[in-house]
C-alpha positions, 0 to 999 in steps of 0.5 A: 444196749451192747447191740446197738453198737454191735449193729451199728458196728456191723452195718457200717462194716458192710457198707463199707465192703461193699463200697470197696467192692463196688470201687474194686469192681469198677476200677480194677477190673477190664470189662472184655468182650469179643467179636468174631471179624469174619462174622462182622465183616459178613454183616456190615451192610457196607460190605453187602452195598461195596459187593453189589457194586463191585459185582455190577462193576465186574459184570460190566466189564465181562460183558465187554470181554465176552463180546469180544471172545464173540467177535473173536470166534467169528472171526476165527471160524470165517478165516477157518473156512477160507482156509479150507475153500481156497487154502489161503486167508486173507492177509488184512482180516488175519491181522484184524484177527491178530490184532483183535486177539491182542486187545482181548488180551491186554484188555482182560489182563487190564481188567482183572489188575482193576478188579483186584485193584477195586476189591483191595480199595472196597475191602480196606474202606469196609475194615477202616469203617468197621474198625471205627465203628467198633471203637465207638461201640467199646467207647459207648458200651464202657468196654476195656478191650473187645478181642477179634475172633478170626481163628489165628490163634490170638483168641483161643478160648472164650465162654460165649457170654463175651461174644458180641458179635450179634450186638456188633452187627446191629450198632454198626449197621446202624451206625452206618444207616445213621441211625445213632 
């Protein structure tokens, strides 16, 4: 009959370890993960769909200049030939040579401000996307802390158990689809 008592005793001992553990796992310690930046930013479509239009952007704009380089060579090569057959140029097409030589230059000065203008605005829409997306993934997968990987300095050693990255990539994406 003394074991009935014990055995009671001990299960309710047991029930209530593992309810303290259960509570202890569940509020007091973080859950954390990390992500590798580089790898994500790589694969958010949204930087794949950003990069396609910039490159068709920059290809545009190429075109323009090397038309121009074009026009430019002619025009250089024709006055060179005047200047070996008659030993002068004419004055007005050295000036519209001149004066097309400083429009190429303003223009592909102008250009590549632009560019790199375009490719800040991409890559600040892409990281102010994927920062959200990234919240929203920590919020909906109950995680405490997800650390960015990007070999700085700030993320020096993680078992690859934590990494999330791959899961990063699909919810995002799918985010961004508007799939979830």
């Amino acid at each position: 009959m003394k074991i009935k008592p014990l055995l009671i005793t001990t299960l309710l001992s047991g029930i209530g370890c593992f309810t303290a553990l259960f509570v202890y796992h569940r509020f007091y310690t973080t859950k954390t993960a990390y992500i590798e930046i580089k790898k994500v930013f790589n694969g958010f479509q949204m930087k794949a769909e950003l990069e396609k239009k910039y490159k068709q952007t920059q290809k545009g704009r190429d075109k323009i200049l090397d038309s121009l380089t074009f026009n430019l060579k002619v025009m250089s090569k024709h006055l060179s030939d005047q200047k070996n057959a008659r030993g002068e140029v004419n004055k007005d097409e050295l000036y519209r040579f001149e004066y097309g030589r400083e429009t190429y230059l303003k223009l592909k000065s102008q250009y590549d401000e632009d560019n790199a203008a375009l490719s800040r605005k991409y890559d600040d829409q892409i990281l102010n996307q994927l920062t959200e997306y990234v919240m929203a993934y920590g919020r909906e997968n109950n995680y405490d802390i997800i650390f960015g990987a990007d070999g700085n300095g700030s993320l020096m050693y993680s078992k690859a158990s934590y990494n999330v990255s791959d899961e990063v990539i699909a919810f995002i994406n799918n985010k961004y689809k508007g799939l979830d």
